[in-house]
mmCIF entry with sequence, helices, sheets and N, C-alpha, C, O atoms, coordinates in Angstrom:
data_MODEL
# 
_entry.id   MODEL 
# 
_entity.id                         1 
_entity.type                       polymer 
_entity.pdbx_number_of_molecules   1 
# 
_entity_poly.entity_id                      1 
_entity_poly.type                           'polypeptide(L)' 
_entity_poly.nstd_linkage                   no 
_entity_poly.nstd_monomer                   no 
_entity_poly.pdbx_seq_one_letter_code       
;(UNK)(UNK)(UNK)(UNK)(UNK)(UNK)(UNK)(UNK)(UNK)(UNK)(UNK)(UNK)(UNK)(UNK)(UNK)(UNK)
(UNK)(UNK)(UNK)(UNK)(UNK)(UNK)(UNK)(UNK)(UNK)(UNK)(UNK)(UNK)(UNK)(UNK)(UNK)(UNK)
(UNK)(UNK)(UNK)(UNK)(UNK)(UNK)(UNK)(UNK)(UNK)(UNK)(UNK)(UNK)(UNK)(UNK)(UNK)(UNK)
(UNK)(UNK)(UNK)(UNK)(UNK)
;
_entity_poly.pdbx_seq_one_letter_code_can   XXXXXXXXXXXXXXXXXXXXXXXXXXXXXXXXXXXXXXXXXXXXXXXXXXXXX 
_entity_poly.pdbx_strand_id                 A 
# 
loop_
_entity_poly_seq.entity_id 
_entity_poly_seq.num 
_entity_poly_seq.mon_id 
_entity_poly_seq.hetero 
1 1  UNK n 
1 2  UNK n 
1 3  UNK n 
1 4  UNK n 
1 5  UNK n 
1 6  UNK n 
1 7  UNK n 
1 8  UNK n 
1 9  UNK n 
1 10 UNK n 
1 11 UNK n 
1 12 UNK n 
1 13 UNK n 
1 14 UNK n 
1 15 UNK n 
1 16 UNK n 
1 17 UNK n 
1 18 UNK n 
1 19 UNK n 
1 20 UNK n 
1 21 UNK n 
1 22 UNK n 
1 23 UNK n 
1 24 UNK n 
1 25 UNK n 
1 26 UNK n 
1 27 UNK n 
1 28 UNK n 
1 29 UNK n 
1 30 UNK n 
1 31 UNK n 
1 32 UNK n 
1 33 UNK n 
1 34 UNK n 
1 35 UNK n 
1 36 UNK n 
1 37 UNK n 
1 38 UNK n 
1 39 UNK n 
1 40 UNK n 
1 41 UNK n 
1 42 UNK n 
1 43 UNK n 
1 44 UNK n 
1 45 UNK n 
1 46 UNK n 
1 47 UNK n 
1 48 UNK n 
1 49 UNK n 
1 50 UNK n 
1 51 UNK n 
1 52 UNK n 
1 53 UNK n 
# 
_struct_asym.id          A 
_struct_asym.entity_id   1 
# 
loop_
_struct_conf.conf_type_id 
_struct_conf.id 
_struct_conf.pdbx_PDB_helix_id 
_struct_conf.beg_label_comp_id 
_struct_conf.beg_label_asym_id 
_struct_conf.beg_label_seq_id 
_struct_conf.pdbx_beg_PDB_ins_code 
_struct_conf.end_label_comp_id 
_struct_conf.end_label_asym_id 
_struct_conf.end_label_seq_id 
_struct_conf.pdbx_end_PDB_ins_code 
_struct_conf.beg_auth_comp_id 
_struct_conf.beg_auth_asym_id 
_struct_conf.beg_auth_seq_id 
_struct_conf.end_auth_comp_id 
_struct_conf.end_auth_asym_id 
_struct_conf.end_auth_seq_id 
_struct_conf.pdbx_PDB_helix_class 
_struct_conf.details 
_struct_conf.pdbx_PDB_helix_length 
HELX_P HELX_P1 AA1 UNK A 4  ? UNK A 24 ? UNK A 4  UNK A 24 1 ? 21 
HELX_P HELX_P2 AA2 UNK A 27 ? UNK A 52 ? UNK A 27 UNK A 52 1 ? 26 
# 
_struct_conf_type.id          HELX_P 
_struct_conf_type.criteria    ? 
_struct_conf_type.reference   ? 
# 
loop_
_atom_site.group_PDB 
_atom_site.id 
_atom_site.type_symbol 
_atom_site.label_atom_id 
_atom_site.label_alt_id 
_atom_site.label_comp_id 
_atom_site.label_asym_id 
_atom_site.label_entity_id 
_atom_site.label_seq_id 
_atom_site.pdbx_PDB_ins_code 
_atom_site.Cartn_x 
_atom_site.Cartn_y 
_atom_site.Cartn_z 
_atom_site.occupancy 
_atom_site.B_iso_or_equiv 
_atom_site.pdbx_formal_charge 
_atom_site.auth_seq_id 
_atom_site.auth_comp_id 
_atom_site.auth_asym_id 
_atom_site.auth_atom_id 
_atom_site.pdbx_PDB_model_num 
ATOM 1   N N  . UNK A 1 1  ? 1.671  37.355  -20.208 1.00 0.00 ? 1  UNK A N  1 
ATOM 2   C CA . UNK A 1 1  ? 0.902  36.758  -19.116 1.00 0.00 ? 1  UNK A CA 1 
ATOM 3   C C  . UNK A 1 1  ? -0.285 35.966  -19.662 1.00 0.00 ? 1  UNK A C  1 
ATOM 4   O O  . UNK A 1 1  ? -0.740 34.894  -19.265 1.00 0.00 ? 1  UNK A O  1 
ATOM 5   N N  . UNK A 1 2  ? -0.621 36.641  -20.524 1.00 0.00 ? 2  UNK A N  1 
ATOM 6   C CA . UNK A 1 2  ? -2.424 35.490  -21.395 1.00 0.00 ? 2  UNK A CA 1 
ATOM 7   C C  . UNK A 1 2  ? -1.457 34.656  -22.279 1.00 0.00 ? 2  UNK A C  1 
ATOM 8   O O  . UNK A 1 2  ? -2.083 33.918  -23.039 1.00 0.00 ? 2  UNK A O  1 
ATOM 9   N N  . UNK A 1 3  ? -0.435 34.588  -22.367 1.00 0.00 ? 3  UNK A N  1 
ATOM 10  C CA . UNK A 1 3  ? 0.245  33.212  -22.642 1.00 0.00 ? 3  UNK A CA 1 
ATOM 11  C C  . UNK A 1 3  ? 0.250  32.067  -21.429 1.00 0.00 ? 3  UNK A C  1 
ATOM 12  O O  . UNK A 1 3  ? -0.112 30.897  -21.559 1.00 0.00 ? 3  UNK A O  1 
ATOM 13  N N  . UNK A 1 4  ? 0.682  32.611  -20.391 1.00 0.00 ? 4  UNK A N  1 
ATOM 14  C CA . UNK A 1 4  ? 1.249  31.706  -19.276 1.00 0.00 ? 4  UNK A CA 1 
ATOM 15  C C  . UNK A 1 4  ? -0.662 31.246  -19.026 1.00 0.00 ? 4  UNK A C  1 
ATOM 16  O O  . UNK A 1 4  ? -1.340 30.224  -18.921 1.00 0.00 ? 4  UNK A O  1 
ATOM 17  N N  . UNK A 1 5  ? -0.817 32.393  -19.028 1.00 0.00 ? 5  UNK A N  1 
ATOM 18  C CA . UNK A 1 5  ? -2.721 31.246  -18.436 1.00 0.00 ? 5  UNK A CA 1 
ATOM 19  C C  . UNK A 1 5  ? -3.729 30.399  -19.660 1.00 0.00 ? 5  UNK A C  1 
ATOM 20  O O  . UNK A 1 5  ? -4.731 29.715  -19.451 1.00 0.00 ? 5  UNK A O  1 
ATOM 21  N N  . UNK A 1 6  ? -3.077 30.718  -20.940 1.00 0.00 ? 6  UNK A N  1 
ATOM 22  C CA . UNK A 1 6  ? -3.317 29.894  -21.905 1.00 0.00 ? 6  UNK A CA 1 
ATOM 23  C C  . UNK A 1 6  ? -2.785 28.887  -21.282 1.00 0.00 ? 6  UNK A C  1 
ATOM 24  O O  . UNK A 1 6  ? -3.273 28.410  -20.257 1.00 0.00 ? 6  UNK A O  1 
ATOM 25  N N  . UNK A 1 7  ? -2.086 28.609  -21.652 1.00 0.00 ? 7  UNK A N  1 
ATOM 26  C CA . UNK A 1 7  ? -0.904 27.417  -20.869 1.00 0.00 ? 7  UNK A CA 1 
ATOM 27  C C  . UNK A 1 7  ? -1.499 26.646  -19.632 1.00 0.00 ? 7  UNK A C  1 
ATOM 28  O O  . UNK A 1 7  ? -1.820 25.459  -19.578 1.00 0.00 ? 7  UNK A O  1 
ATOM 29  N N  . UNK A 1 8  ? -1.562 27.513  -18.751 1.00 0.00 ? 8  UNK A N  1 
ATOM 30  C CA . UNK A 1 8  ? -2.022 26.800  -17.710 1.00 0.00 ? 8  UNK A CA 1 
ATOM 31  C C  . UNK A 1 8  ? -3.281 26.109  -17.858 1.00 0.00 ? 8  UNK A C  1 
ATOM 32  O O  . UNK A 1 8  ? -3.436 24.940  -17.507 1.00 0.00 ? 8  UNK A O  1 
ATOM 33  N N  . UNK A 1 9  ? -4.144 26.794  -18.352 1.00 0.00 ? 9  UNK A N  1 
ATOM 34  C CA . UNK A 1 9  ? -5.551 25.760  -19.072 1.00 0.00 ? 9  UNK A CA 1 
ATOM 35  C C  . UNK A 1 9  ? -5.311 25.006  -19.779 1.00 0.00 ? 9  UNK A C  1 
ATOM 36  O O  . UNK A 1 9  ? -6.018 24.008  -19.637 1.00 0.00 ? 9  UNK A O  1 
ATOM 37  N N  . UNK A 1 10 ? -4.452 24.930  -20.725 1.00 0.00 ? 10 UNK A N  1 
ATOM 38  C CA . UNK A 1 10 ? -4.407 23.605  -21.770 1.00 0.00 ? 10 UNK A CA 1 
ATOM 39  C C  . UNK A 1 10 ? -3.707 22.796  -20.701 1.00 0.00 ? 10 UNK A C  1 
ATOM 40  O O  . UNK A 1 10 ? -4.021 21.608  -20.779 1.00 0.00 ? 10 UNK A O  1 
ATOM 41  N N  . UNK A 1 11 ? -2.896 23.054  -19.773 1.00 0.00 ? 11 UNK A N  1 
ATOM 42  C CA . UNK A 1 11 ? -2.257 21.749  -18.764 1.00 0.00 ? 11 UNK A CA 1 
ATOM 43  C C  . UNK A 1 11 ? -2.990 21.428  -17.732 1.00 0.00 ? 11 UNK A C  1 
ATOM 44  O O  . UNK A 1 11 ? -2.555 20.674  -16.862 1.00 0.00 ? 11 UNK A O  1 
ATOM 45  N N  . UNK A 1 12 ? -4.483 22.083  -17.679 1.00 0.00 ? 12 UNK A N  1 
ATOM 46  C CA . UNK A 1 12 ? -5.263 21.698  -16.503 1.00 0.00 ? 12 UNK A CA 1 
ATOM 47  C C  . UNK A 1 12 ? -6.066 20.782  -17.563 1.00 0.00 ? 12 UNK A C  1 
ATOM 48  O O  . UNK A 1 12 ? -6.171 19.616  -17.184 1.00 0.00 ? 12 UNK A O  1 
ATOM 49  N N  . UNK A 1 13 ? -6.779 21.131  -19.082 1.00 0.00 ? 13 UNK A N  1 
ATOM 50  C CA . UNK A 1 13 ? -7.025 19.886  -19.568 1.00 0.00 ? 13 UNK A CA 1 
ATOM 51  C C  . UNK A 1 13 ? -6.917 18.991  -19.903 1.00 0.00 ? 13 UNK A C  1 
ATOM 52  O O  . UNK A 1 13 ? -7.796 18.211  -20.270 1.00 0.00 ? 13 UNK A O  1 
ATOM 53  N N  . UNK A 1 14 ? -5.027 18.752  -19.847 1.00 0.00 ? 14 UNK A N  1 
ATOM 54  C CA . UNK A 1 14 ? -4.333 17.931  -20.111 1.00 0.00 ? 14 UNK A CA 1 
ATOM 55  C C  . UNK A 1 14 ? -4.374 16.753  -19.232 1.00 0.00 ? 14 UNK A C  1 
ATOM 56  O O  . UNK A 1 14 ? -4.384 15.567  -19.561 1.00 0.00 ? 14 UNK A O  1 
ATOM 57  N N  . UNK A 1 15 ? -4.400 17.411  -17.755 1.00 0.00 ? 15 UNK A N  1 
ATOM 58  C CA . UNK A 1 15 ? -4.460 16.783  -16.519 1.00 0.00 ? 15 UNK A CA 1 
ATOM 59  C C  . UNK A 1 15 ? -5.599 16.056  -15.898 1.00 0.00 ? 15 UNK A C  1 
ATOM 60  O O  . UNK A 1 15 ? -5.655 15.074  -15.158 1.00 0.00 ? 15 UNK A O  1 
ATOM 61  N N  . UNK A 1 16 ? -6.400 16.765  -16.373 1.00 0.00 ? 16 UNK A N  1 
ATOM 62  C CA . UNK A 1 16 ? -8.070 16.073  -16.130 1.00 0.00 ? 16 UNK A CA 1 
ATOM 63  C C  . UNK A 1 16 ? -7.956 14.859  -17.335 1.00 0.00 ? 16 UNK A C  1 
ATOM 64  O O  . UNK A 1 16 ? -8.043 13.723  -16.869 1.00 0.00 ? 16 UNK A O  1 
ATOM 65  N N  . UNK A 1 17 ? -7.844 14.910  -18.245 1.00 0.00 ? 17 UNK A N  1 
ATOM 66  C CA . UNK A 1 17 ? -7.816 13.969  -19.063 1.00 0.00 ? 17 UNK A CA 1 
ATOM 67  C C  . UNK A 1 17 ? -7.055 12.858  -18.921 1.00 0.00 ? 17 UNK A C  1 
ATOM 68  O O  . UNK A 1 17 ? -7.520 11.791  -19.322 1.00 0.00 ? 17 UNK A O  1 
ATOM 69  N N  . UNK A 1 18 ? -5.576 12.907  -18.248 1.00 0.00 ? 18 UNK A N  1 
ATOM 70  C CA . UNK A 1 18 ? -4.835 12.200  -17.813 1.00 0.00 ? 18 UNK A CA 1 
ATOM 71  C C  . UNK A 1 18 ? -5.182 11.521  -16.662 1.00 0.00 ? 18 UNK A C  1 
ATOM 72  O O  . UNK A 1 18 ? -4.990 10.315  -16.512 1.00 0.00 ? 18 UNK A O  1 
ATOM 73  N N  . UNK A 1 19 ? -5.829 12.455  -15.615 1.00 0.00 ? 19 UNK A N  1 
ATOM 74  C CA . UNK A 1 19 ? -5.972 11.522  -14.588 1.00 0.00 ? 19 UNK A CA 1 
ATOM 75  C C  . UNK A 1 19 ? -7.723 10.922  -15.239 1.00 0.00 ? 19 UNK A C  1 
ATOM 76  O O  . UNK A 1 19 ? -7.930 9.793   -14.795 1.00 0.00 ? 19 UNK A O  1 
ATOM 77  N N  . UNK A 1 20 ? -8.585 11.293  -15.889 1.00 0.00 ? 20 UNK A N  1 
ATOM 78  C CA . UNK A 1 20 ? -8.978 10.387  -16.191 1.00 0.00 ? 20 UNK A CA 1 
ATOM 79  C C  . UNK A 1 20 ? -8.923 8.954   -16.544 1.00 0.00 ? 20 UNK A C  1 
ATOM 80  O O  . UNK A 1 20 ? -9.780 8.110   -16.284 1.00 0.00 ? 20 UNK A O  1 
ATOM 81  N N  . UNK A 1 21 ? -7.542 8.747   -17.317 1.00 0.00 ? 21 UNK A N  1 
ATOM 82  C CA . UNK A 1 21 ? -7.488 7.540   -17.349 1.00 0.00 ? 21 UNK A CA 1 
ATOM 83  C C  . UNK A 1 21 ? -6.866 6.518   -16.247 1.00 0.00 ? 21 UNK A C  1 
ATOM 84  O O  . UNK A 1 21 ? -6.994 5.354   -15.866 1.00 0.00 ? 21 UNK A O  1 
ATOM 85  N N  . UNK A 1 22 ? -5.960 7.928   -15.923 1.00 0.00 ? 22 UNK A N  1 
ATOM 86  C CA . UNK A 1 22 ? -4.925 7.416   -14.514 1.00 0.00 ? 22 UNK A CA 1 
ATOM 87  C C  . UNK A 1 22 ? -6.104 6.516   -13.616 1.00 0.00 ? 22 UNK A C  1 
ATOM 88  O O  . UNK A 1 22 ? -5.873 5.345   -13.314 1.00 0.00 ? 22 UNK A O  1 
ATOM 89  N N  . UNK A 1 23 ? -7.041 7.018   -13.333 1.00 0.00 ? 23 UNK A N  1 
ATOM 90  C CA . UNK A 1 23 ? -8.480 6.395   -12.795 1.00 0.00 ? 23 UNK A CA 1 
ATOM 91  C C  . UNK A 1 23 ? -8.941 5.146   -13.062 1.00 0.00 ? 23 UNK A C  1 
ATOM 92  O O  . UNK A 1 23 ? -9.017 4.155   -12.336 1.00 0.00 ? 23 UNK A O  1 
ATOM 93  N N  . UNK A 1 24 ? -9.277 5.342   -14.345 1.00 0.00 ? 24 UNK A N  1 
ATOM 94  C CA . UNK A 1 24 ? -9.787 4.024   -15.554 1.00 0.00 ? 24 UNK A CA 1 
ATOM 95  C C  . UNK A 1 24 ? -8.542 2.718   -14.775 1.00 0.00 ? 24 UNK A C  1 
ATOM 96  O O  . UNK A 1 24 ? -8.952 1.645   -14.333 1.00 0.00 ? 24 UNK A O  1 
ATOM 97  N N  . UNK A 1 25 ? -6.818 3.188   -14.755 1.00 0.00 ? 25 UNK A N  1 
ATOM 98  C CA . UNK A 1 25 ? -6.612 2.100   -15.220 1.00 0.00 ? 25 UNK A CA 1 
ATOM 99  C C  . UNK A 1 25 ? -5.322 1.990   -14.055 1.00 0.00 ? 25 UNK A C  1 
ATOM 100 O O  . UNK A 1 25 ? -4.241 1.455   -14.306 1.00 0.00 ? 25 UNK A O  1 
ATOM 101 N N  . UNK A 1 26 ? -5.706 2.646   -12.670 1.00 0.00 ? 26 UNK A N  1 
ATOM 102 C CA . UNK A 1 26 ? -4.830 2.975   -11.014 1.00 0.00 ? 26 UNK A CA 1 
ATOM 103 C C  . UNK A 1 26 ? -5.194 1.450   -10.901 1.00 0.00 ? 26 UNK A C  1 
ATOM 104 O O  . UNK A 1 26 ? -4.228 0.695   -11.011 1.00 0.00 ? 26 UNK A O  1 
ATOM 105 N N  . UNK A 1 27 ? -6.257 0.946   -10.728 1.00 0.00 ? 27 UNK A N  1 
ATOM 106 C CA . UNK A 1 27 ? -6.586 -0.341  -10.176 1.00 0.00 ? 27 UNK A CA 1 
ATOM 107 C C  . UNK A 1 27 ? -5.549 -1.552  -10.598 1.00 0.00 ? 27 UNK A C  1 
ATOM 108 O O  . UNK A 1 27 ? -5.038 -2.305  -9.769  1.00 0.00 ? 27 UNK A O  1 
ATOM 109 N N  . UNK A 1 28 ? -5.375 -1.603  -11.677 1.00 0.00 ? 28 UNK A N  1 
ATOM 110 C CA . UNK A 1 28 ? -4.540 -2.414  -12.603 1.00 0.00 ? 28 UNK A CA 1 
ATOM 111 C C  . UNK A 1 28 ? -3.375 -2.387  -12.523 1.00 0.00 ? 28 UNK A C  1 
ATOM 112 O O  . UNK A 1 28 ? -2.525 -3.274  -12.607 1.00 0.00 ? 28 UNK A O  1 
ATOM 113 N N  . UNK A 1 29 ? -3.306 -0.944  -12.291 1.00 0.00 ? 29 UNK A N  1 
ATOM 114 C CA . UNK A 1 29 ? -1.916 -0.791  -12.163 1.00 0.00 ? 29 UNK A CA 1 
ATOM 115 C C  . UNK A 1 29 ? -1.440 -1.202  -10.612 1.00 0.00 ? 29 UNK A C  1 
ATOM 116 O O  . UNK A 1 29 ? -0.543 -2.009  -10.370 1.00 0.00 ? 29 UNK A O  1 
ATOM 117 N N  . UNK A 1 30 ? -1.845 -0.832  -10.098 1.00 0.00 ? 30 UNK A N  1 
ATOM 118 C CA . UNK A 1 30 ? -2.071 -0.771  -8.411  1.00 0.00 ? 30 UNK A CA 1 
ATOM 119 C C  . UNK A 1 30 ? -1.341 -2.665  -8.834  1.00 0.00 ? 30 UNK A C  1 
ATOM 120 O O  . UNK A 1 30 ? -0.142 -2.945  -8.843  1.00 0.00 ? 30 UNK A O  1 
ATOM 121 N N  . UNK A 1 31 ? -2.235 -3.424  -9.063  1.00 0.00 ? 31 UNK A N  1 
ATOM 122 C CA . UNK A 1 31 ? -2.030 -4.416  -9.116  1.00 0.00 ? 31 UNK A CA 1 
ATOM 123 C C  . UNK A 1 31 ? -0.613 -5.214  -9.246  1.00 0.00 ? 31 UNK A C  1 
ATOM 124 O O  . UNK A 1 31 ? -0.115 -6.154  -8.626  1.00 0.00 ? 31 UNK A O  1 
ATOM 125 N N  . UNK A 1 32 ? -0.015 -4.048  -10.815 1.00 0.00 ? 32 UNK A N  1 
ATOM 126 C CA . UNK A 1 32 ? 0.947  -4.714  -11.536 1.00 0.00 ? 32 UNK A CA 1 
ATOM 127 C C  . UNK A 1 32 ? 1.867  -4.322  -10.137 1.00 0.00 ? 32 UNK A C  1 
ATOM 128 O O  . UNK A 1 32 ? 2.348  -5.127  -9.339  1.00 0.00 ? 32 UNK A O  1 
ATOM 129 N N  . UNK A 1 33 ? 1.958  -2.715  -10.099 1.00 0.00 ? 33 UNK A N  1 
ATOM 130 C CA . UNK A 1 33 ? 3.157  -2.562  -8.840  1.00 0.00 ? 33 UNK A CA 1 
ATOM 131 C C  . UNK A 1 33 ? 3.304  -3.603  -7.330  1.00 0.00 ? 33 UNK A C  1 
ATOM 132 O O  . UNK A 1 33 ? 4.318  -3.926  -6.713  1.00 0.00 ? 33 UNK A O  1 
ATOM 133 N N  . UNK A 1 34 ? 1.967  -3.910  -7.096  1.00 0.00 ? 34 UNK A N  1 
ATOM 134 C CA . UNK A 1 34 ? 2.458  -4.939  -6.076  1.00 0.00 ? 34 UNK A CA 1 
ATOM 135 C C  . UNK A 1 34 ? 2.817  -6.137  -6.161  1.00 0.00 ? 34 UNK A C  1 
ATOM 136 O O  . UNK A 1 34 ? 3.414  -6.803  -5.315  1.00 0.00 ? 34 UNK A O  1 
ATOM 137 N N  . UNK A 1 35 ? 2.309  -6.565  -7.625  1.00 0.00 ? 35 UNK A N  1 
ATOM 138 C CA . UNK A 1 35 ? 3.140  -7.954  -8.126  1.00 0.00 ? 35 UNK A CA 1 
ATOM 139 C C  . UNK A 1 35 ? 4.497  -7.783  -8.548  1.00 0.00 ? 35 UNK A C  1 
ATOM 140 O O  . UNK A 1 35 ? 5.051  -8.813  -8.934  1.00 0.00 ? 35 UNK A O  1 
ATOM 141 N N  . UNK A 1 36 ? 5.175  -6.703  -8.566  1.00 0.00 ? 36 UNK A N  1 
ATOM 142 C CA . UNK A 1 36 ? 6.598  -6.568  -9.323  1.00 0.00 ? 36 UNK A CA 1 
ATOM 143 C C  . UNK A 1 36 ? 7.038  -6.209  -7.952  1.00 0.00 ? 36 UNK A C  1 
ATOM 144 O O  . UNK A 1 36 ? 7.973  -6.948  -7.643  1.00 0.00 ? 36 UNK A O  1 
ATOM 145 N N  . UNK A 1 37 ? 6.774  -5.462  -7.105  1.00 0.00 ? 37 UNK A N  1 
ATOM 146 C CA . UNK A 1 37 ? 7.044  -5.830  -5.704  1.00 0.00 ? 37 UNK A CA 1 
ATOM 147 C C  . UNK A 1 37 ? 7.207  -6.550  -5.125  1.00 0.00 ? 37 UNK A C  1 
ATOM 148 O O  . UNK A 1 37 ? 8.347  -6.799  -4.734  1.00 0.00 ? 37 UNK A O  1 
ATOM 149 N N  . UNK A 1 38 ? 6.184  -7.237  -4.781  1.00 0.00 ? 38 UNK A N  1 
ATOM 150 C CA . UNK A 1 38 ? 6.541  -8.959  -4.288  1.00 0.00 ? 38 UNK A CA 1 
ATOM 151 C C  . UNK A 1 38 ? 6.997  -9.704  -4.930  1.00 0.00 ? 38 UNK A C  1 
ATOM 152 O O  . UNK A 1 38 ? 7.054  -10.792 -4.357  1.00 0.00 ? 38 UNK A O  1 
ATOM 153 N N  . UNK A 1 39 ? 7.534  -9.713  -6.252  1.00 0.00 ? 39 UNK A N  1 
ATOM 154 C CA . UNK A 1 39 ? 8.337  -10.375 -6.943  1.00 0.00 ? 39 UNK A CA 1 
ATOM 155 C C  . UNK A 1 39 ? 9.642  -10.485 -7.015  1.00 0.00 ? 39 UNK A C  1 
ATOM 156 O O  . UNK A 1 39 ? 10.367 -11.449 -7.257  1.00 0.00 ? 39 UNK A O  1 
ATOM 157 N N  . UNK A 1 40 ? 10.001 -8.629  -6.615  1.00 0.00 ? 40 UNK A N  1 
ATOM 158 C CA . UNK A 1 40 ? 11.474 -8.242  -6.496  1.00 0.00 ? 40 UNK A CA 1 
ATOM 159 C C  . UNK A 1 40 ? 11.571 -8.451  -4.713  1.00 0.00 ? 40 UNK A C  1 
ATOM 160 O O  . UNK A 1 40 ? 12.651 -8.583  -4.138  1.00 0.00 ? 40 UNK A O  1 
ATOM 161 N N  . UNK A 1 41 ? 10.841 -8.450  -4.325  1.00 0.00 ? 41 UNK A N  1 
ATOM 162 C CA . UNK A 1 41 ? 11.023 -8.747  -2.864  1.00 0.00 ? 41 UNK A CA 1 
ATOM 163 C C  . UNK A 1 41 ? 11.232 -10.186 -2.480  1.00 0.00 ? 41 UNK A C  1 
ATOM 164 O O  . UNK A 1 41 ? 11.866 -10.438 -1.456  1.00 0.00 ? 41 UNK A O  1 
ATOM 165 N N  . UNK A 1 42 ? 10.608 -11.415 -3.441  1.00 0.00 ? 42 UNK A N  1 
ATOM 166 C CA . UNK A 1 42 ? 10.842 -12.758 -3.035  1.00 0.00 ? 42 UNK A CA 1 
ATOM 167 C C  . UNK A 1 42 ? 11.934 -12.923 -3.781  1.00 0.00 ? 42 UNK A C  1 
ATOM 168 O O  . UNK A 1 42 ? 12.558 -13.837 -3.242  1.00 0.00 ? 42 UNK A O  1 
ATOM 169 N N  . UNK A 1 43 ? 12.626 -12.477 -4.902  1.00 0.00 ? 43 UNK A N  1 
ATOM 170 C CA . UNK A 1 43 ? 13.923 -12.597 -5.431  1.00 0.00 ? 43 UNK A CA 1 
ATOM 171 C C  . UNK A 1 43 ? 15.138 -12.294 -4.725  1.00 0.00 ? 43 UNK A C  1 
ATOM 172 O O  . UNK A 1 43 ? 16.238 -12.746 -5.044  1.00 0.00 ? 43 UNK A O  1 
ATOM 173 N N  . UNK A 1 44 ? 14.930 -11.563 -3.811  1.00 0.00 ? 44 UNK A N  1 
ATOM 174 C CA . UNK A 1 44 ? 15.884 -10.959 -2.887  1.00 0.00 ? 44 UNK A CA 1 
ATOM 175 C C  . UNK A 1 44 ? 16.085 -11.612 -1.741  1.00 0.00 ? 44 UNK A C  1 
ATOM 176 O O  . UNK A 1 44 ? 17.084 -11.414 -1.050  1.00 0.00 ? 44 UNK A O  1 
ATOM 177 N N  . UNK A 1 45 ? 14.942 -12.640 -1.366  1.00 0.00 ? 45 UNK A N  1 
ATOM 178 C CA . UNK A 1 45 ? 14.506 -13.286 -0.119  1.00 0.00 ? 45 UNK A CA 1 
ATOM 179 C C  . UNK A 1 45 ? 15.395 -14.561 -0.559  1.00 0.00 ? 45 UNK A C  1 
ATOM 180 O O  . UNK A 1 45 ? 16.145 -15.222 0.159   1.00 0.00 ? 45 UNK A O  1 
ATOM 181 N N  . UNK A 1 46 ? 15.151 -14.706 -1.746  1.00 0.00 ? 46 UNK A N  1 
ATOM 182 C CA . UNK A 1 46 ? 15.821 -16.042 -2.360  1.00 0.00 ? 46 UNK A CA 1 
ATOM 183 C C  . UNK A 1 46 ? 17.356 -16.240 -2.383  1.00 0.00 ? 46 UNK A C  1 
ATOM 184 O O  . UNK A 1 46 ? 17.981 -17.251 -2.064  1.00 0.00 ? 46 UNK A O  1 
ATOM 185 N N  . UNK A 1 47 ? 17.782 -15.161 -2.789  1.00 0.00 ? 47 UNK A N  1 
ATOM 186 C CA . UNK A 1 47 ? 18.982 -14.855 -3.633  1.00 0.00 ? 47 UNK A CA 1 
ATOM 187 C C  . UNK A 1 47 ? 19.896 -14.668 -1.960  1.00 0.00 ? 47 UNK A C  1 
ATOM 188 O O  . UNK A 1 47 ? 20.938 -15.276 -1.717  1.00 0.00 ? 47 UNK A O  1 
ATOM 189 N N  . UNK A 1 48 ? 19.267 -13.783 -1.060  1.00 0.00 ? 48 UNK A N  1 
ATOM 190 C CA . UNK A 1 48 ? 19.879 -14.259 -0.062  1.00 0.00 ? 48 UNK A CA 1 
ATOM 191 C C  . UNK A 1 48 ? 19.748 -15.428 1.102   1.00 0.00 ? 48 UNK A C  1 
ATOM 192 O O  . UNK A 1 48 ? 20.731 -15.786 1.752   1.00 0.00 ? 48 UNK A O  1 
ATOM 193 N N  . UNK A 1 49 ? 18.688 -15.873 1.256   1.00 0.00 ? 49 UNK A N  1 
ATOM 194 C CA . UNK A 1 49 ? 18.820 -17.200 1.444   1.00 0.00 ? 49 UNK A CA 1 
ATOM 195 C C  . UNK A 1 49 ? 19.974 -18.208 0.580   1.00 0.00 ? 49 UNK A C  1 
ATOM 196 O O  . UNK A 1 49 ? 20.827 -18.902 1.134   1.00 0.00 ? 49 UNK A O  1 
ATOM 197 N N  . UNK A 1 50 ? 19.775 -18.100 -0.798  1.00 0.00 ? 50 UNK A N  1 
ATOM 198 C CA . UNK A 1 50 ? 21.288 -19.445 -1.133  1.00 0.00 ? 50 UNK A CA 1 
ATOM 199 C C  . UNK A 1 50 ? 22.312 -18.452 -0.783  1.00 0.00 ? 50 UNK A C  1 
ATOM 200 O O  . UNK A 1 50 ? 23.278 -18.986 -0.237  1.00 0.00 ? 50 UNK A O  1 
ATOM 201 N N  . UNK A 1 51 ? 22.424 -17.069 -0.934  1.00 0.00 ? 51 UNK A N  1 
ATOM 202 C CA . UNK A 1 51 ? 24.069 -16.414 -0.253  1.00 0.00 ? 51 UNK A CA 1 
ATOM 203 C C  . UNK A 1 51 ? 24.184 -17.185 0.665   1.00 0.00 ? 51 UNK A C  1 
ATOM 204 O O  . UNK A 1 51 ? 24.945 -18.146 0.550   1.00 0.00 ? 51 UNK A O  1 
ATOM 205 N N  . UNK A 1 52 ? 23.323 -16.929 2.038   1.00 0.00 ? 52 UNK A N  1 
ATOM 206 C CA . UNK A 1 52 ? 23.922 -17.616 3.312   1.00 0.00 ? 52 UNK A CA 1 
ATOM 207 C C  . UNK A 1 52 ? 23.615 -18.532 3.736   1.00 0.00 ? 52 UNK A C  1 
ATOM 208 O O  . UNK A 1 52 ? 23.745 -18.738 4.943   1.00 0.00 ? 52 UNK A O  1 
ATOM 209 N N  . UNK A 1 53 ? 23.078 -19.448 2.883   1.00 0.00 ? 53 UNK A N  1 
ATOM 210 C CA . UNK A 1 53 ? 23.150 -20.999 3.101   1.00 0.00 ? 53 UNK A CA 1 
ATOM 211 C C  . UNK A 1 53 ? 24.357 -21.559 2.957   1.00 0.00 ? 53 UNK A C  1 
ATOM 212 O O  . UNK A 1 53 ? 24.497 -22.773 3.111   1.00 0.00 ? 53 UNK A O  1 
# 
């Protein structure tokens, strides 16, 4: 059991540290996902537009 809660502390500092950066760098990312979104979304807009043209 003082294994499993070792454990669990090194993955709660793991996690704080992670979402630390997750933080630092959500904005950016935030960014990239809605540009690869609307990117795969106007490709699709396209691709079927010449289908049923």
């Amino acid at each position: 059991m003082a294994s499993g809660n070792s454990y669990l502390r090194y993955n709660l500092k793991n996690n704080t540290f992670y979402t630390a950066i997750l933080r630092k760098y959500s904005k950016k990312i935030t960014m990239i996902k809605i540009f690869v979104f609307h990117e795969c979304l106007y490709s699709n807009f396209v691709s079927k537009k010449l289908v049923y043209s």
